[in-house]
PDB file of N, H, CA, C and O in Angstrom:
ATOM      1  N   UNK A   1       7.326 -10.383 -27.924  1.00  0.00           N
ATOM      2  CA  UNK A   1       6.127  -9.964 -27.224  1.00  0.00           C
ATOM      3  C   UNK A   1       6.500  -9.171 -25.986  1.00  0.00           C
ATOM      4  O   UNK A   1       7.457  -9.460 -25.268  1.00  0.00           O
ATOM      5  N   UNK A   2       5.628  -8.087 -25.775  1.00  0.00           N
ATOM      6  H   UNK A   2       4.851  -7.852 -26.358  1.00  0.00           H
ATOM      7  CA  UNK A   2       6.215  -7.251 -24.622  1.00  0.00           C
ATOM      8  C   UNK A   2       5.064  -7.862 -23.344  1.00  0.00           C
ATOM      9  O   UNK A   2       3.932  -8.248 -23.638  1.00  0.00           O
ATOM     10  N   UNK A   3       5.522  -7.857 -22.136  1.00  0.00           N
ATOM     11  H   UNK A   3       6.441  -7.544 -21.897  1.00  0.00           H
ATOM     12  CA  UNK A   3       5.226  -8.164 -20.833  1.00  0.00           C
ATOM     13  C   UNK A   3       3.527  -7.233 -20.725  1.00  0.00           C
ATOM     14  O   UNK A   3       3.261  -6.070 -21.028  1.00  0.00           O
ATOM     15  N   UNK A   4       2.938  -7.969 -20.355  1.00  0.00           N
ATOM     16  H   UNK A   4       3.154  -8.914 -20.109  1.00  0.00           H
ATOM     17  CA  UNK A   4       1.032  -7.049 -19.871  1.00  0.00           C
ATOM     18  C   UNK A   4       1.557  -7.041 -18.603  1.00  0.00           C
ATOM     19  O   UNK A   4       1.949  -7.967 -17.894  1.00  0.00           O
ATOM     20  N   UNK A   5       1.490  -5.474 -18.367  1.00  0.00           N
ATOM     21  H   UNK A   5       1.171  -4.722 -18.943  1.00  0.00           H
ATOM     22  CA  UNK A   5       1.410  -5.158 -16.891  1.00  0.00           C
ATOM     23  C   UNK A   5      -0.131  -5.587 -16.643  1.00  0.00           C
ATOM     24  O   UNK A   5      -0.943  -5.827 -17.536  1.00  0.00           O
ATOM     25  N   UNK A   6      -0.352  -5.630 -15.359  1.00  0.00           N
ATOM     26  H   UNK A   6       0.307  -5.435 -14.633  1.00  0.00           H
ATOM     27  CA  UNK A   6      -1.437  -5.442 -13.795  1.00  0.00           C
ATOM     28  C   UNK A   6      -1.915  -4.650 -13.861  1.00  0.00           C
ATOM     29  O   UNK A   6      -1.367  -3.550 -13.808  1.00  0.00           O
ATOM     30  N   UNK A   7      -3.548  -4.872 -14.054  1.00  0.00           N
ATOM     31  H   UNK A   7      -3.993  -5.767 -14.096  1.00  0.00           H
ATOM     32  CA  UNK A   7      -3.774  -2.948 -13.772  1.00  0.00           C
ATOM     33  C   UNK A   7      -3.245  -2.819 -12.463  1.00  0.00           C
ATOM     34  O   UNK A   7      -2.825  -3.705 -11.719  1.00  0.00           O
ATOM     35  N   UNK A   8      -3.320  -1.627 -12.286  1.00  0.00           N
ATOM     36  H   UNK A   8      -3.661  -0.907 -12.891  1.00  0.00           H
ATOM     37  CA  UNK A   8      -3.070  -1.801 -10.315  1.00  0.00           C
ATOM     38  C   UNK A   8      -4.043  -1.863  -9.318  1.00  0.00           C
ATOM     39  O   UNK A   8      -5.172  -1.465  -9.030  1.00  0.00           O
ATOM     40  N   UNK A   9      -2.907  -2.681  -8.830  1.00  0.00           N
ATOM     41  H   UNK A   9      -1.990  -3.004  -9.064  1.00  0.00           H
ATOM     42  CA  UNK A   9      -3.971  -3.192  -7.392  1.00  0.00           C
ATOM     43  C   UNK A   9      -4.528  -4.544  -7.943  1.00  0.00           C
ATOM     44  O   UNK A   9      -5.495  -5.133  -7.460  1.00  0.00           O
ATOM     45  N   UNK A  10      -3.886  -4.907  -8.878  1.00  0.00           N
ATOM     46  H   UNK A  10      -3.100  -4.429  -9.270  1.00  0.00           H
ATOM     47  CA  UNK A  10      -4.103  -6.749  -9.538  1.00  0.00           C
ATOM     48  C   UNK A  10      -2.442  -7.226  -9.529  1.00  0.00           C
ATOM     49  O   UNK A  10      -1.413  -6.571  -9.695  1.00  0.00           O
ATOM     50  N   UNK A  11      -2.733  -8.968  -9.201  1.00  0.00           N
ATOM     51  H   UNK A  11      -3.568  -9.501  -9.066  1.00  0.00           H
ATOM     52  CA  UNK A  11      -1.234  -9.473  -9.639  1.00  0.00           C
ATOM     53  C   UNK A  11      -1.832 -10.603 -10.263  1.00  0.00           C
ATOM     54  O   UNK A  11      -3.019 -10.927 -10.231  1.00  0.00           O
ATOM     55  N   UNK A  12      -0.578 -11.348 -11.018  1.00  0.00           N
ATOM     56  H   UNK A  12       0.386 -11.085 -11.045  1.00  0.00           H
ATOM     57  CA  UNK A  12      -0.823 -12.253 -12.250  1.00  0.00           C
ATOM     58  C   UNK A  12      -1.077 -13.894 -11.630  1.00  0.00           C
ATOM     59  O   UNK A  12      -0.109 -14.451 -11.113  1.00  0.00           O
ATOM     60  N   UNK A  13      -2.315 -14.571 -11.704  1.00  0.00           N
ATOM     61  H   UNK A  13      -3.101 -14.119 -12.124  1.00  0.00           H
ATOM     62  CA  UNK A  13      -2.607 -15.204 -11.664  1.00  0.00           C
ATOM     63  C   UNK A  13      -2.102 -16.793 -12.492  1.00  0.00           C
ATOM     64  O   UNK A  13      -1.702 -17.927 -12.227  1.00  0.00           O
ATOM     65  N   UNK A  14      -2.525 -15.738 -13.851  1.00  0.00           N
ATOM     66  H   UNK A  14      -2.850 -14.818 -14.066  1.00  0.00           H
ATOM     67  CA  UNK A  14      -2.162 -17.052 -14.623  1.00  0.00           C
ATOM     68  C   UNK A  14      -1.892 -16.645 -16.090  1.00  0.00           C
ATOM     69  O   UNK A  14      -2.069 -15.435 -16.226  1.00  0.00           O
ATOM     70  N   UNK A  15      -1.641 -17.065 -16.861  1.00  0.00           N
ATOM     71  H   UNK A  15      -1.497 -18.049 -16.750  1.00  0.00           H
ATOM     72  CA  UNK A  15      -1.335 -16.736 -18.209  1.00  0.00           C
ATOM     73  C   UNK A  15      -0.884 -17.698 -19.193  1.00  0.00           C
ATOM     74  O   UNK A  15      -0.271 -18.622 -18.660  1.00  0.00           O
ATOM     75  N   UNK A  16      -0.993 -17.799 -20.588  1.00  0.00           N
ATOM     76  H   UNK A  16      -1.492 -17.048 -21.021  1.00  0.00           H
ATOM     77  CA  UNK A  16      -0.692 -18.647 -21.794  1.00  0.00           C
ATOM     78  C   UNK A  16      -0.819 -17.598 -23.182  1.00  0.00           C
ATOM     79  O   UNK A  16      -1.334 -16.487 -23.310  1.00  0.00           O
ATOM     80  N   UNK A  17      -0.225 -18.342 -23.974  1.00  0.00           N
ATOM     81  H   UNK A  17       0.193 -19.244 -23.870  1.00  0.00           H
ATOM     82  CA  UNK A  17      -0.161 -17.862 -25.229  1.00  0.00           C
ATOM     83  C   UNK A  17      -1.757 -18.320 -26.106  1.00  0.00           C
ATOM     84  O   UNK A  17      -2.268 -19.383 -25.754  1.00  0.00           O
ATOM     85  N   UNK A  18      -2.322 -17.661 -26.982  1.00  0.00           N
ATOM     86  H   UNK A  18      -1.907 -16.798 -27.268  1.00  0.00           H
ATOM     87  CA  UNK A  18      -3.333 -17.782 -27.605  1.00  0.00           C
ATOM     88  C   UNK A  18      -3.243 -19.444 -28.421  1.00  0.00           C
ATOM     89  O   UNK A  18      -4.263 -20.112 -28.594  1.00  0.00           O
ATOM     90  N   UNK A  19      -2.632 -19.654 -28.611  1.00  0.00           N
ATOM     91  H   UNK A  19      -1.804 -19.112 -28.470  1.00  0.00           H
ATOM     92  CA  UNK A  19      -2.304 -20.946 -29.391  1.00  0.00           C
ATOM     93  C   UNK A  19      -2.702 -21.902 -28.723  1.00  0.00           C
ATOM     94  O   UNK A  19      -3.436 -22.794 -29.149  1.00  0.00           O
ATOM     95  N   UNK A  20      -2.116 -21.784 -27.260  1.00  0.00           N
ATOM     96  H   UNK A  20      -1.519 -21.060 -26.914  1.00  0.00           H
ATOM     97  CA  UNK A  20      -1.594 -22.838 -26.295  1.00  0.00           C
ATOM     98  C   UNK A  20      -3.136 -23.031 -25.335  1.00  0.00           C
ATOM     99  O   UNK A  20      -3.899 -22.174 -24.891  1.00  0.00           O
ATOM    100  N   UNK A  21      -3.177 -24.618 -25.258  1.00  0.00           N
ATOM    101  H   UNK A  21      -2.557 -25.314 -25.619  1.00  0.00           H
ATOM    102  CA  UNK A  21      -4.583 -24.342 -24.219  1.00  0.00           C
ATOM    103  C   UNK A  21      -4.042 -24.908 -22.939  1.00  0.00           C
ATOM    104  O   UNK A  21      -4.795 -25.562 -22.217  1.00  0.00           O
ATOM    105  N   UNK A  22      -2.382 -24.637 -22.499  1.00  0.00           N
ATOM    106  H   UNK A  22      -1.770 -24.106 -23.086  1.00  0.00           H
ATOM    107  CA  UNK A  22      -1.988 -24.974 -21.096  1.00  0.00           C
ATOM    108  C   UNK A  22      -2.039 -23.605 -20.420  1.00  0.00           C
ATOM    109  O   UNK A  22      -1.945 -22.541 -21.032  1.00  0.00           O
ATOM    110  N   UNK A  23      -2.172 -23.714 -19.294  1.00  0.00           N
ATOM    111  H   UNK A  23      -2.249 -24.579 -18.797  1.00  0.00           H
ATOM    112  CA  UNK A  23      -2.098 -22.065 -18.667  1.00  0.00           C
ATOM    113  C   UNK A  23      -0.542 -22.487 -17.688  1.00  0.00           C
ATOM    114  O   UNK A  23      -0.188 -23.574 -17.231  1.00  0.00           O
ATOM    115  N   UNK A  24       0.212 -20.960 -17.624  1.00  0.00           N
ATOM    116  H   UNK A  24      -0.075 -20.077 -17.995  1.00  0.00           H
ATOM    117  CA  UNK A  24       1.188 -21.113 -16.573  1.00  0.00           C
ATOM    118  C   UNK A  24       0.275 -20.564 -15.436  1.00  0.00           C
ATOM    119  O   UNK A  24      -0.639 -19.753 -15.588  1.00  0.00           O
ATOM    120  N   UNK A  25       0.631 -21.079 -14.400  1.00  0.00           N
ATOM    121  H   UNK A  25       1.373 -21.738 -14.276  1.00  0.00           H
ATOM    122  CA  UNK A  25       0.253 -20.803 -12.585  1.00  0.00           C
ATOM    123  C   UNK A  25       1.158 -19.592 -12.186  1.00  0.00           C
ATOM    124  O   UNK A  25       2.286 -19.569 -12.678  1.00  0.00           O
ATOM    125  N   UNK A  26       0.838 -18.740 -11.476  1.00  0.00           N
ATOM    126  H   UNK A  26      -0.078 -18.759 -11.076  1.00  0.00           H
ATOM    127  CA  UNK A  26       2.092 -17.925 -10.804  1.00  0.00           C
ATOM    128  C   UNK A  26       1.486 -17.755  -9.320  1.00  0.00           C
ATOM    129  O   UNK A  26       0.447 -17.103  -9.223  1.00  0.00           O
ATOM    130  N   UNK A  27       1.941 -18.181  -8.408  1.00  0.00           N
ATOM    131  H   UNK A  27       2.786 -18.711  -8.487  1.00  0.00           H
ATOM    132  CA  UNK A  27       1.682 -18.437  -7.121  1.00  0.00           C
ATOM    133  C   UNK A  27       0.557 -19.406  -6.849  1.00  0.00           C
ATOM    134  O   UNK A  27       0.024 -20.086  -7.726  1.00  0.00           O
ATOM    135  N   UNK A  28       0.204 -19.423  -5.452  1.00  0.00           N
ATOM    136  H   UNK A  28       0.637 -18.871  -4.739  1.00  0.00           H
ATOM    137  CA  UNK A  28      -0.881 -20.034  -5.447  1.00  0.00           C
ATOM    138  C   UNK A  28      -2.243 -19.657  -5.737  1.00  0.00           C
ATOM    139  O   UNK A  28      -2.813 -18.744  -5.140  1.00  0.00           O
ATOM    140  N   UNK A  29      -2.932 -20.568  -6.934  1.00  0.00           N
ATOM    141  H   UNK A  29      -2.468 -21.310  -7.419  1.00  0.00           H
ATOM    142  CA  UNK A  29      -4.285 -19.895  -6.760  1.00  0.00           C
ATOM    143  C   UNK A  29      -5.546 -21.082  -6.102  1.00  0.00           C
ATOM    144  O   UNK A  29      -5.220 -22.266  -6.026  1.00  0.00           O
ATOM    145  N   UNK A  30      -6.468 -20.794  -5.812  1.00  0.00           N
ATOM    146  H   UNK A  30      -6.733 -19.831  -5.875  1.00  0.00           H
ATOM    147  CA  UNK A  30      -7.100 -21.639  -5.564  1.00  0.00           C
ATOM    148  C   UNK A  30      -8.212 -21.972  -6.769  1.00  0.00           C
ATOM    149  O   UNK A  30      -8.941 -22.962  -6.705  1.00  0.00           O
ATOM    150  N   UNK A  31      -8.242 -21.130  -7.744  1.00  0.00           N
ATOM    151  H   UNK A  31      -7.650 -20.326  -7.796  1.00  0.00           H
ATOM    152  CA  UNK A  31      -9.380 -21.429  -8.360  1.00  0.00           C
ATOM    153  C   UNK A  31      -8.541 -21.987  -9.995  1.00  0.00           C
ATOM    154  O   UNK A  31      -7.376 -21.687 -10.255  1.00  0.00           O
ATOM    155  N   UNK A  32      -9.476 -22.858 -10.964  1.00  0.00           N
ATOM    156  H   UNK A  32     -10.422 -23.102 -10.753  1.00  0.00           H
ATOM    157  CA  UNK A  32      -8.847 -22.785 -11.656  1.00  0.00           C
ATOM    158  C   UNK A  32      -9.174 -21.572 -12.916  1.00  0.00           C
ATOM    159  O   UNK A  32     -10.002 -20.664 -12.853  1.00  0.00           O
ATOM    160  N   UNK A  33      -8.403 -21.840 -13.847  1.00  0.00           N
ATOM    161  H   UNK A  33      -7.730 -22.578 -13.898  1.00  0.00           H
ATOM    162  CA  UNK A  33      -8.466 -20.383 -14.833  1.00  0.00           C
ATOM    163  C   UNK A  33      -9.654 -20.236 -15.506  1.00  0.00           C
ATOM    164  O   UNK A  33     -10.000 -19.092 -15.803  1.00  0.00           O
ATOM    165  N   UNK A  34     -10.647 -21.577 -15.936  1.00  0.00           N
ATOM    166  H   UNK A  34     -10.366 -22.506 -15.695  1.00  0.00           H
ATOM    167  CA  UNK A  34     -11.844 -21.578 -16.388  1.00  0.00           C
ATOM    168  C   UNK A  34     -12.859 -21.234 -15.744  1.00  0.00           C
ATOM    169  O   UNK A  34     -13.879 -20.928 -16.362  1.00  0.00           O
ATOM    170  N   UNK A  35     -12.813 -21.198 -14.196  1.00  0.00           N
ATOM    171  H   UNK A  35     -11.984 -21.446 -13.695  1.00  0.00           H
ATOM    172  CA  UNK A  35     -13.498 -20.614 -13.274  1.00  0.00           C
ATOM    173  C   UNK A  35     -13.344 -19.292 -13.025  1.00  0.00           C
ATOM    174  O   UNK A  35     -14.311 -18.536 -12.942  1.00  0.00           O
ATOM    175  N   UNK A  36     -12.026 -18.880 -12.876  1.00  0.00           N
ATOM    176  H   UNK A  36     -11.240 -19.495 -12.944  1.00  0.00           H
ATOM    177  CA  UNK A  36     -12.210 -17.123 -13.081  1.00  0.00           C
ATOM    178  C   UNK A  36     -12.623 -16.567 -13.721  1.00  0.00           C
ATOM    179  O   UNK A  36     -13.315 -15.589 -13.439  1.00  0.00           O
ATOM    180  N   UNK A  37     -12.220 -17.196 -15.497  1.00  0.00           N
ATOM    181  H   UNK A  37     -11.658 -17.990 -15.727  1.00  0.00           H
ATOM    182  CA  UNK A  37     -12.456 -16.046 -16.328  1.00  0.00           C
ATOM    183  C   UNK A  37     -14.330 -16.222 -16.302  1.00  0.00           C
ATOM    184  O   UNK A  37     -14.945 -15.396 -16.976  1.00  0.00           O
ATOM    185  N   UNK A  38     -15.123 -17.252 -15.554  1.00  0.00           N
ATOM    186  H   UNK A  38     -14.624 -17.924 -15.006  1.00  0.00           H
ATOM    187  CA  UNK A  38     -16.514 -16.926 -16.241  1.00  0.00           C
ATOM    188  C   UNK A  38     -16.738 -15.881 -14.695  1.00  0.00           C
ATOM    189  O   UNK A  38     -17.711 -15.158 -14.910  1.00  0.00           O
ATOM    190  N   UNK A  39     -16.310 -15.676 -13.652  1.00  0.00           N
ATOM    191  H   UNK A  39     -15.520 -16.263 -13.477  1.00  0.00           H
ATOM    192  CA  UNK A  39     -16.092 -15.217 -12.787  1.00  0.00           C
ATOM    193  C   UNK A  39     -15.946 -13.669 -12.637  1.00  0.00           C
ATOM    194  O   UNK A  39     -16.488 -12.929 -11.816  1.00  0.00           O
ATOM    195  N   UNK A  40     -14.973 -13.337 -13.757  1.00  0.00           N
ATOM    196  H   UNK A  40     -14.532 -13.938 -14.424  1.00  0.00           H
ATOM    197  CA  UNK A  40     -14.705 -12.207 -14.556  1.00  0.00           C
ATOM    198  C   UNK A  40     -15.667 -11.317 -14.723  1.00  0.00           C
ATOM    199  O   UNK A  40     -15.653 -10.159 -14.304  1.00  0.00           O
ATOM    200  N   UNK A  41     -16.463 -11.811 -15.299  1.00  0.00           N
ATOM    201  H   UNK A  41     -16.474 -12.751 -15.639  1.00  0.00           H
ATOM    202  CA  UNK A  41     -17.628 -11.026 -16.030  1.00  0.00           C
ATOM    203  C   UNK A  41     -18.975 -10.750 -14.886  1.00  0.00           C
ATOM    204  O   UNK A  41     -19.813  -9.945 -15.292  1.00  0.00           O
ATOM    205  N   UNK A  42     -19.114 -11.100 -14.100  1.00  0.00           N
ATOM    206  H   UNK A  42     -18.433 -11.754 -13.771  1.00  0.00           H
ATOM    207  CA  UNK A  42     -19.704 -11.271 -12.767  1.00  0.00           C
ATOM    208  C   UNK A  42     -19.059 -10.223 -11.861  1.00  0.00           C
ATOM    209  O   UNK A  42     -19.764  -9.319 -11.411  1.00  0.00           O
ATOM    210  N   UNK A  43     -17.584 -10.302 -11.530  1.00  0.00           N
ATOM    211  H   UNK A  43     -17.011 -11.036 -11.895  1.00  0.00           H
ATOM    212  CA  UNK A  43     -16.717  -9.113 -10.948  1.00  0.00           C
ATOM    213  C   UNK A  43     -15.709  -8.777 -11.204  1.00  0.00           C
ATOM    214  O   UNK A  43     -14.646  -9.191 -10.740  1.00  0.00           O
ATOM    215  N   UNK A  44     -15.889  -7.941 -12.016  1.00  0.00           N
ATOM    216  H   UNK A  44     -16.752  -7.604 -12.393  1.00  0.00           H
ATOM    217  CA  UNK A  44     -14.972  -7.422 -12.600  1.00  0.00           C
ATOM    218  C   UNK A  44     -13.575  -6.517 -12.045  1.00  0.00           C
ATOM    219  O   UNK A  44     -12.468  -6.317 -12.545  1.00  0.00           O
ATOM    220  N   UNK A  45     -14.357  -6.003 -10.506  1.00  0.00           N
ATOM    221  H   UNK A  45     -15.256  -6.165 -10.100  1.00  0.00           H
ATOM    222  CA  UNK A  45     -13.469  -5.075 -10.028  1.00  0.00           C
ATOM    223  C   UNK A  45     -12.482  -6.347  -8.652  1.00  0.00           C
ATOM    224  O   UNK A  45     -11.845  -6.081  -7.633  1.00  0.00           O
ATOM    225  N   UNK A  46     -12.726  -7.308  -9.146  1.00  0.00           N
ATOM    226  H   UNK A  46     -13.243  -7.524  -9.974  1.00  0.00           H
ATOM    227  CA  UNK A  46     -12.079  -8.064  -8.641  1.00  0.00           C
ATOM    228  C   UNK A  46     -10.955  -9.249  -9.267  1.00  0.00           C
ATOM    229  O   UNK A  46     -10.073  -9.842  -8.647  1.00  0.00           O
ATOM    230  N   UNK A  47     -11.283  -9.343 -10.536  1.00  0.00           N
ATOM    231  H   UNK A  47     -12.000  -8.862 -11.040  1.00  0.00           H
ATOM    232  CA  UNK A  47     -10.828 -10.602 -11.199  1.00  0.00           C
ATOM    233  C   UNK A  47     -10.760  -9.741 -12.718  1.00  0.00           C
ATOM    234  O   UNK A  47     -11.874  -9.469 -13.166  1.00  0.00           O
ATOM    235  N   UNK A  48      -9.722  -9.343 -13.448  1.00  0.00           N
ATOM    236  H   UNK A  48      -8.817  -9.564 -13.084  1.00  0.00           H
ATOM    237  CA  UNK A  48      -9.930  -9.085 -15.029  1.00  0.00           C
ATOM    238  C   UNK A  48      -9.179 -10.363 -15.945  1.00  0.00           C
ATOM    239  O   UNK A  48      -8.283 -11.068 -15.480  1.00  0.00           O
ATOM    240  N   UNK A  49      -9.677 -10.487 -17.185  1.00  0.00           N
ATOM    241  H   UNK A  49     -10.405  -9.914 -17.563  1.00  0.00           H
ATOM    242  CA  UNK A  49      -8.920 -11.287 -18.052  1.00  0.00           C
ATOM    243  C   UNK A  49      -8.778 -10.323 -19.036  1.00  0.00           C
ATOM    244  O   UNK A  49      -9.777  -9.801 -19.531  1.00  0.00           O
ATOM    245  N   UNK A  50      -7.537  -9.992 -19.414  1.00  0.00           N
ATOM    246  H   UNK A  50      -6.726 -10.416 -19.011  1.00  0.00           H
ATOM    247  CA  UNK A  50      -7.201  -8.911 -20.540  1.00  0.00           C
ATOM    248  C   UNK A  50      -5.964 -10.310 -21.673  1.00  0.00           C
ATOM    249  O   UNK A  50      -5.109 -11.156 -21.411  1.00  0.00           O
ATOM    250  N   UNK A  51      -6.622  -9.771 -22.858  1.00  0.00           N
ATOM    251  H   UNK A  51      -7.316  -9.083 -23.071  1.00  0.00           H
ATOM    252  CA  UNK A  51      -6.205 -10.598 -24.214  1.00  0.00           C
ATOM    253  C   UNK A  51      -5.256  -9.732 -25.377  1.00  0.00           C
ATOM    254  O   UNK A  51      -5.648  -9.227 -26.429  1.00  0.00           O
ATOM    255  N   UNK A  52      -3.856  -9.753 -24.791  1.00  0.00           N
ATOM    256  H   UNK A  52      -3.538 -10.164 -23.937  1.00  0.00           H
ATOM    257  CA  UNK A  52      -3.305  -8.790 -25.708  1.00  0.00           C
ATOM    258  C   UNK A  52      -1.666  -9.071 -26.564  1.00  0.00           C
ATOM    259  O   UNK A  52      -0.575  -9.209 -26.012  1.00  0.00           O
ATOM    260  N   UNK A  53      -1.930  -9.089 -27.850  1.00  0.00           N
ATOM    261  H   UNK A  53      -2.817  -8.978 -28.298  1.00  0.00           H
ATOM    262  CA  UNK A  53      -0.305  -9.842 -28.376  1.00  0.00           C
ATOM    263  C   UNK A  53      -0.496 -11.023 -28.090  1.00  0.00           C
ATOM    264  O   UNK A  53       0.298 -11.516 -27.289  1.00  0.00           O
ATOM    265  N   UNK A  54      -1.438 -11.760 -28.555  1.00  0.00           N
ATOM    266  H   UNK A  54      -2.082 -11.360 -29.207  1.00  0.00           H
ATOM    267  CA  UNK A  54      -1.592 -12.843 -28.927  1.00  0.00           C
ATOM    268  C   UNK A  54      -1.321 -14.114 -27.396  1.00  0.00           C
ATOM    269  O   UNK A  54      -1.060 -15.313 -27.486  1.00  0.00           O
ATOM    270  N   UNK A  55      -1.517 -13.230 -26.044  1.00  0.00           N
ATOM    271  H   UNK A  55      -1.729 -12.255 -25.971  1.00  0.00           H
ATOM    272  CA  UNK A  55      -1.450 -14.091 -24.983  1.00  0.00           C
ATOM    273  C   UNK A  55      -2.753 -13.403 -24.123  1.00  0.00           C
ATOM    274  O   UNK A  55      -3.252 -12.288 -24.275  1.00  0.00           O
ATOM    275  N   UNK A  56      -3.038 -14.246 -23.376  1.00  0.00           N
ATOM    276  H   UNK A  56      -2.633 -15.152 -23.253  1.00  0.00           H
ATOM    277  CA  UNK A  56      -4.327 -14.015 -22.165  1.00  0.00           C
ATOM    278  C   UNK A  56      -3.649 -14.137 -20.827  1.00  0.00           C
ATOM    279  O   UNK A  56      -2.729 -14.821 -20.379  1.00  0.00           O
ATOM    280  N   UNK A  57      -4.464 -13.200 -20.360  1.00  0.00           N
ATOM    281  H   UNK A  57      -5.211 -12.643 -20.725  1.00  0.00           H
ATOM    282  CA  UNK A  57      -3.740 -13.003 -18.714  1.00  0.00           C
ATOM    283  C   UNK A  57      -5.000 -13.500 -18.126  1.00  0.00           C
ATOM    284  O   UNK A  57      -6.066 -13.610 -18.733  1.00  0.00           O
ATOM    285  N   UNK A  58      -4.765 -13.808 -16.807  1.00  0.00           N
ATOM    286  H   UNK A  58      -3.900 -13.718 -16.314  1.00  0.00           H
ATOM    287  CA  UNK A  58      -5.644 -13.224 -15.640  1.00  0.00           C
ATOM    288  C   UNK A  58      -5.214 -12.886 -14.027  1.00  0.00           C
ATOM    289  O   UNK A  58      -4.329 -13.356 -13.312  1.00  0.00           O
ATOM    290  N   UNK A  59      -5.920 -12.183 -13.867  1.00  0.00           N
ATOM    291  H   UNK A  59      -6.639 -11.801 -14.447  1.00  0.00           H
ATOM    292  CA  UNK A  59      -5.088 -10.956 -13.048  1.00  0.00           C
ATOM    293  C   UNK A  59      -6.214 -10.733 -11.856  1.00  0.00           C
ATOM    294  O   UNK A  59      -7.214 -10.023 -11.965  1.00  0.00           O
ATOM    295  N   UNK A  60      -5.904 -11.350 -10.926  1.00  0.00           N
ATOM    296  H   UNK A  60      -5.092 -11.928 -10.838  1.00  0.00           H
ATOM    297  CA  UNK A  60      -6.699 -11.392  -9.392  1.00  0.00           C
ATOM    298  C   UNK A  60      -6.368  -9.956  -8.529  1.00  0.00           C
ATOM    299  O   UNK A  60      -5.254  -9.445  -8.641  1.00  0.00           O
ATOM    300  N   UNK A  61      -7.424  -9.334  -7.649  1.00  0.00           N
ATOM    301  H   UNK A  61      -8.329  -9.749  -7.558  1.00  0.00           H
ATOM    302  CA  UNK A  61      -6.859  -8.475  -7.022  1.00  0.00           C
ATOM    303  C   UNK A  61      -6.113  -8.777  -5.992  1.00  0.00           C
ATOM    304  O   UNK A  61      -6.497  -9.709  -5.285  1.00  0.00           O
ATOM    305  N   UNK A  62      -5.118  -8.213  -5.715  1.00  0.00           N
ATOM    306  H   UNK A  62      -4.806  -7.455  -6.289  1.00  0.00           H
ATOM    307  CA  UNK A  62      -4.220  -8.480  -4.539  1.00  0.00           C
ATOM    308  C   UNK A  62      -4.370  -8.137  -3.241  1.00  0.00           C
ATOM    309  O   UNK A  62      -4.876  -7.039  -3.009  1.00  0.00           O
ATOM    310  N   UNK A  63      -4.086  -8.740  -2.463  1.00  0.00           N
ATOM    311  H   UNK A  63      -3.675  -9.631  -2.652  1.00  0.00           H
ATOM    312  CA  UNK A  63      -4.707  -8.703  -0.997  1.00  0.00           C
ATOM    313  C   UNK A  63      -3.780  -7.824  -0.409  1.00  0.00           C
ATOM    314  O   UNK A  63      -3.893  -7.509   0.775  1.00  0.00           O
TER     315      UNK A  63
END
């Protein structure tokens, strides 16, 4: 599987494989991942969840 870049001006929040219903953490977040992604769809130019090669990202904008 190849690496999902960031769009830019996003960094990686969190991520798992499609299979898997654990998410990995990458830094601190405060929210959890079920809360972003409905979050997502509300603001988009702030929070994306992109689903690609069989893993899910989510990808916060960076401060």
């Amino acid at each position: 599987m190849s690496a999902i870049k960031p769009p830019h001006g996003f960094k990686l929040a969190y991520a798992r494989d499609l299979k898997s219903s654990e998410w990995a953490k990458f830094g601190t977040q405060a929210r959890a991942p079920e809360f972003l992604k409905q979050c997502a769809y509300a603001d988009p130019n702030n929070i994306r969840v992109i689903e690609r090669d069989g893993r899910e990202c989510i990808f916060v904008r960076a401060k």
